[in-house]
C-alpha positions in Angstrom: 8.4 44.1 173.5 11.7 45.9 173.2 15.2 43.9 172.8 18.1 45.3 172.9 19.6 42.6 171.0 17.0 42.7 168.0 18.2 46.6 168.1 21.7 45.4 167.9 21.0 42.7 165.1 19.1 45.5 163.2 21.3 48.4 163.7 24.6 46.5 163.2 26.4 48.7 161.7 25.6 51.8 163.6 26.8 49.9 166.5 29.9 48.6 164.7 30.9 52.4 163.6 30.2 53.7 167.5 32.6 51.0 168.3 35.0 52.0 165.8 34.6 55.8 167.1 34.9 55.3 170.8 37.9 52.8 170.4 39.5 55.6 168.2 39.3 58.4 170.9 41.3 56.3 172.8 44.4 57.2 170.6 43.3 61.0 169.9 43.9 63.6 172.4 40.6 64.8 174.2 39.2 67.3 171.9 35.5 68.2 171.0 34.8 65.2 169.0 31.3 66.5 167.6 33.2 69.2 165.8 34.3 66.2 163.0 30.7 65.2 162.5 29.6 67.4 158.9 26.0 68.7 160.2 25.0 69.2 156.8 25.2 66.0 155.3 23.1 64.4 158.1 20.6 67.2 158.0 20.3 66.6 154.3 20.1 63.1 154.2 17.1 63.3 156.8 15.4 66.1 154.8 15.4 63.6 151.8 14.3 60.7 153.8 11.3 63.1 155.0 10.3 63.8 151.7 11.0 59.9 150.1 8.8 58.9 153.1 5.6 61.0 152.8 5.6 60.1 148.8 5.7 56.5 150.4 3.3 57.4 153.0 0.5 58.9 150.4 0.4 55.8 147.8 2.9 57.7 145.3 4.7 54.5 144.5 1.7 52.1 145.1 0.4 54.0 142.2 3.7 54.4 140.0 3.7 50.4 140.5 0.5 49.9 139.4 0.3 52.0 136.1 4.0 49.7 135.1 2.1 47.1 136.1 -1.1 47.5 133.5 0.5 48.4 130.9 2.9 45.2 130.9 1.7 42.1 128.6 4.3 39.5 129.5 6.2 38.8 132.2 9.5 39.5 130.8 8.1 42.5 129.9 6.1 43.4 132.7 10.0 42.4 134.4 12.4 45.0 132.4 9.2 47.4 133.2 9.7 47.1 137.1 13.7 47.0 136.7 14.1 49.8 134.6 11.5 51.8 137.3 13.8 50.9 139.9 16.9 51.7 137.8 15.9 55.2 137.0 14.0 56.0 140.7 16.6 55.3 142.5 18.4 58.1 141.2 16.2 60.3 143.2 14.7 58.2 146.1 17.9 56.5 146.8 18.5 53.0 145.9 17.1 51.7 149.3 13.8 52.7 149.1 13.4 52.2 145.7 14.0 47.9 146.7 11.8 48.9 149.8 9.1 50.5 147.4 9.5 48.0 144.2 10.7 44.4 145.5 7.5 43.9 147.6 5.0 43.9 145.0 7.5 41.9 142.4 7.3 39.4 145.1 3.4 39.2 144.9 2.6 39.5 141.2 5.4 36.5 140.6 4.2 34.0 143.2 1.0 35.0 141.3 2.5 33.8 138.6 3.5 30.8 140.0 6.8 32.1 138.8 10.2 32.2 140.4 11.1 35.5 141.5 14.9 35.1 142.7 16.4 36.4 139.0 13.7 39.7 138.7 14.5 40.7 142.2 18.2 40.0 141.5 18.1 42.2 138.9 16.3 45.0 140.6 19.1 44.9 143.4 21.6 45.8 140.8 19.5 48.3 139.4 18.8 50.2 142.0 22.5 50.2 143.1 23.9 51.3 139.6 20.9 53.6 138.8 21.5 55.7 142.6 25.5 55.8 141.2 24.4 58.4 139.0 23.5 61.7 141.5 25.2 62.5 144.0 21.7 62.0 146.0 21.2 58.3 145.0 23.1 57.0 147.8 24.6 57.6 151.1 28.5 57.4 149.7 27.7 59.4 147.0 26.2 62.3 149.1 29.0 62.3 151.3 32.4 62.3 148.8 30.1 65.0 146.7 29.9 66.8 149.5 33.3 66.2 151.4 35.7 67.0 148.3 33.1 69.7 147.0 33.5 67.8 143.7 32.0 70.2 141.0 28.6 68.7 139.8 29.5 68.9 136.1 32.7 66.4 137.0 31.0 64.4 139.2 28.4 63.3 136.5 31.3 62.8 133.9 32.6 60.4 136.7 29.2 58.6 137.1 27.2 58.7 133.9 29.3 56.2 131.9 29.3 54.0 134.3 25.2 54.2 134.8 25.1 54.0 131.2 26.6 50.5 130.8 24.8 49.8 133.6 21.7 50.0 132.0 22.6 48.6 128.6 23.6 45.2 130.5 20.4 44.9 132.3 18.4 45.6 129.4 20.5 42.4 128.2 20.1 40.7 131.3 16.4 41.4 131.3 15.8 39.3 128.3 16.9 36.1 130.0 13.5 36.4 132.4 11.0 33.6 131.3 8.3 34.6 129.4 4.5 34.0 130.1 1.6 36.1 129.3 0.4 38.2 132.4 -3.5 38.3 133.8 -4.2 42.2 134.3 -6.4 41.5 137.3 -2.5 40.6 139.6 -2.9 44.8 139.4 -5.9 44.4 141.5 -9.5 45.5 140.3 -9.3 48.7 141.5 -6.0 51.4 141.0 -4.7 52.4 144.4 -6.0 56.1 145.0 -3.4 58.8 145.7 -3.9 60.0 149.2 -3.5 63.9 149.7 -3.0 64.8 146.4 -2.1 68.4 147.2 0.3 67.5 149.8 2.4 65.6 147.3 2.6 68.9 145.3 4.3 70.3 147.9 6.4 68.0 149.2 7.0 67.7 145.4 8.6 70.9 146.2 10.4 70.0 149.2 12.1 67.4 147.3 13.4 70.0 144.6 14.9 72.4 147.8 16.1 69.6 148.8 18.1 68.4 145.7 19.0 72.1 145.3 20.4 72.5 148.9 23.0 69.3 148.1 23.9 71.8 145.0 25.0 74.5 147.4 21.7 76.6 145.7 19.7 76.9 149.0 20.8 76.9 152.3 21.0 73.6 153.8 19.2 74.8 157.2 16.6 76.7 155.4 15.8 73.2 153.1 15.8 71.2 157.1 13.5 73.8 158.2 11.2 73.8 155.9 10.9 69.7 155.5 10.6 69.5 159.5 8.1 72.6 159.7 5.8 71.0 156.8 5.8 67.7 158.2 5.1 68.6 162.1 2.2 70.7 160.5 0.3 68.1 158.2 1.9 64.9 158.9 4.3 64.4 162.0 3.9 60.6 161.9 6.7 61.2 158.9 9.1 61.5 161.9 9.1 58.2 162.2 9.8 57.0 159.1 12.9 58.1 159.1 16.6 56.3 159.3 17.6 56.9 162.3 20.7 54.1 162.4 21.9 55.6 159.0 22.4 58.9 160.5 23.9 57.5 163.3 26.3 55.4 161.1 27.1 58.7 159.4 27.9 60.8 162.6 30.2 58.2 164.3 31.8 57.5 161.3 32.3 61.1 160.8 34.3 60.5 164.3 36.3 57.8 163.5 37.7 59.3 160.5 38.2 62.7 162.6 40.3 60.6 165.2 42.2 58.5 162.2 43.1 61.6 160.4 44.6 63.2 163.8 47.2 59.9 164.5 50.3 60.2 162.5 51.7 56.8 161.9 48.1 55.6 160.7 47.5 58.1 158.2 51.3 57.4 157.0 51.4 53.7 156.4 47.8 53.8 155.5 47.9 56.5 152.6 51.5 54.9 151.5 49.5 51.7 150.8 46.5 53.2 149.6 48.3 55.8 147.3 47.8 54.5 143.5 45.7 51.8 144.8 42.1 54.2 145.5 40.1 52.3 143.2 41.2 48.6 144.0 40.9 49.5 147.8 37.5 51.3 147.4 36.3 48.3 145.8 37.6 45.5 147.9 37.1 47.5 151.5 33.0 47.6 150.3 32.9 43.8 150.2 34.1 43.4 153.4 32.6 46.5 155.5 30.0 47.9 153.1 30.7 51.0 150.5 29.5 53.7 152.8 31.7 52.8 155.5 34.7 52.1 152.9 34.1 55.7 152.0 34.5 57.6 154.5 36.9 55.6 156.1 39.3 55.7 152.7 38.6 59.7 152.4 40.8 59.9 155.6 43.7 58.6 153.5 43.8 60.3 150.0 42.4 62.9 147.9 41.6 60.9 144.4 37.7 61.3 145.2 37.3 59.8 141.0 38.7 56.6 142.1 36.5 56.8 145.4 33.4 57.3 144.0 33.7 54.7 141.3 35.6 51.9 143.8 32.8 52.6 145.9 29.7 53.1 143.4 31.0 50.0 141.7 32.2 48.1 144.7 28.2 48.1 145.7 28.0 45.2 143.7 30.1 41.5 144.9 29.2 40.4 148.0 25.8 40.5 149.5 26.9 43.2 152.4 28.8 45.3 149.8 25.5 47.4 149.8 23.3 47.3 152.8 20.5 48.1 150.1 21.0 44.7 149.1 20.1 42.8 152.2 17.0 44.9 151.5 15.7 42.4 148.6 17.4 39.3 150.5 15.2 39.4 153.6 11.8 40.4 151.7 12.3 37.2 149.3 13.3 35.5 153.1 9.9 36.4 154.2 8.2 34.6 151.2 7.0 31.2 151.3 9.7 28.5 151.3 12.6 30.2 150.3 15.3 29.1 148.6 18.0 31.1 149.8 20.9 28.9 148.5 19.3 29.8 144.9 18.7 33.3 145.6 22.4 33.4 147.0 23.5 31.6 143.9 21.8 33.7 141.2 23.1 36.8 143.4 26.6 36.3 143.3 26.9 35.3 139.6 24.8 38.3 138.4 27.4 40.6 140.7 30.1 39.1 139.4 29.3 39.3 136.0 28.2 43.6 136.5 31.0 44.1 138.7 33.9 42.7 136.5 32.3 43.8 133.4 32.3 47.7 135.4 35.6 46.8 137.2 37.7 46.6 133.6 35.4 49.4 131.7 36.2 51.9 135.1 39.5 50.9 135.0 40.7 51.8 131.2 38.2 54.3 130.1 37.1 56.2 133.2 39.6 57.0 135.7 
């Protein structure tokens, strides 16, 4: 039965940033609001959730999570297998699916195991937050300041890659500290999930690379949203539904809210005077409180230092447990398990952020920006 306060509970933020918007307009002269909303990122970012979703929707990663899976022999290994998976896919799936895709089977094959799973999934959280830092598709901030400051792709993967790079050299560290007990093959299952439509992955294989070349400025970005939504009506239109509907609804009245903040004077002054020097420190603080994608589109209003953006905000994913919507991902599917403890999983969460994010915070700081 539909509840319109379950719809607010789950689409919190997109209800939060249309309040933010229409309290705005009040300050801004009438104008055509829509004209601030940037039609291409949103028609990107549902052309990628499109494609992500059929690859979900035909056992792709059922299967990817299976072959880590059989080839593991402990289950530290089997551990840095499944981190490392979701470190390096969520470069190109985005880091929330890749917890959507990953966490619920590490849930399974550790209460298999009769195993804790609080520190793997932990782990995986950061990893698929610093592994989507990398492209400028791995997350929802990224896509936008790529796309907003037309930040030349050669720069913006100088920006990124060192940071991704230290990234993954702590959590193979971190990795080593999961206990260690021999794993029984048959968790996998007795028989390999099958991949369903084999030749429709092929070409949604393509889809996915005129996607990633439409964010590049190579194809068209209409052409690429044609193409996804002409495919998908054709062979699979229940992909349609799969789709993030509050995210692009966070991203369009946003896109308002910074329209109307950038169009009122004494705001943009006192705001850019504090901000000014400050891009990295504010990026990463405003992403605790409000979330990074939010923090970056509202700081882009204020300054034109996209490097410290991207890093405050890339980095500022990490701290609190709403600094990156992706992580509440991991923190209700261990909720759902039996007896839960969340004060653990809260625990081991915030020390492990801590530890990346000042360890990121002081490397960014004196040998990036």
């Amino acid at each position: 039965m539909f509840s319109f306060k379950d719809l607010i509970k789950k689409e919190a933020v997109a209800f939060i940033a249309a309040l933010a918007a229409l309290i705005s307009c009040f300050f801004v002269p009438v104008t055509n609001y829509v004209d601030y909303i940037d039609t291409d990122i949103i028609a990107v970012l549902f052309s990628l959730m499109m494609v992500v979703a059929a690859f979900r929707e035909n056992n792709a990663f059922a299967c990817l999570t299976h072959a880590v899976i059989s080839r593991a022999k402990s289950s530290r290994g089997l551990g840095l297998a499944l981190v490392m998976t979701v470190f390096f896919s969520s470069m190109l799936i985005t880091n929330d699916v890749a917890l959507i895709a990953f966490v619920p089977f590490t849930l399974m094959l550790w209460e298999q195991m009769g195993l804790s799973p609080v520190y793997v999934i932990v782990l995986e959280t950061i990893a698929a937050n610093m592994g989507s830092a990398l492209a400028p598709t791995g997350n929802p901030q990224n896509l936008y300041l790529f796309s907003r400051y037309a930040i030349p792709p050669e720069e913006f993967f100088g920006i990124t890659l060192r940071i991704t790079a230290v990234s993954f050299i702590m959590l193979i560290i971190a990795c080593q500290f999961i206990k260690k007990v021999p794993v029984d093959h048959s968790m996998a299952g007795e028989e390999a999930p099958r991949l369903l439509n084999p030749k429709y992955l092929f070409l949604y294989g393509a889809l996915f690379i005129l996607c990633i070349l439409s964010v590049f400025d190579v194809v068209d970005t209409i052409t690429a949203f044609a193409s996804v939504c002409v495919v998908a009506a054709i062979m699979q239109p229940q992909l349609f539904g799969r789709v993030d509907y509050g995210l692009l609804a966070t991203f369009a009245f946003f896109f308002i809210f910074v329209g109307n903040i950038q169009n009122i004077p004494t705001v943009t002054e006192f705001a850019g005077g504090y901000i000014e020097g400050r891009e990295f420190e504010s990026a990463l603080i405003a992403s605790q409180v409000i979330s990074n994608v939010p923090a970056a589109m509202m700081l882009s209003a204020f300054t034109d230092n996209y490097r410290a953006l991207v890093l405050g905000t890339d980095i500022g994913g990490l701290g609190t447990i709403i600094a990156s919507l992706a992580s509440l991902i991991s923190y209700k599917n261990y909720c759902k398990t039996e007896e839960p403890h969340r004060l653990l999983y809260m625990t081991v969460f915030t020390v492990m952020n801590i530890i990346f994010l000042a360890v990121l915070y002081f490397y960014a700081k004196f040998f990036v920006l």
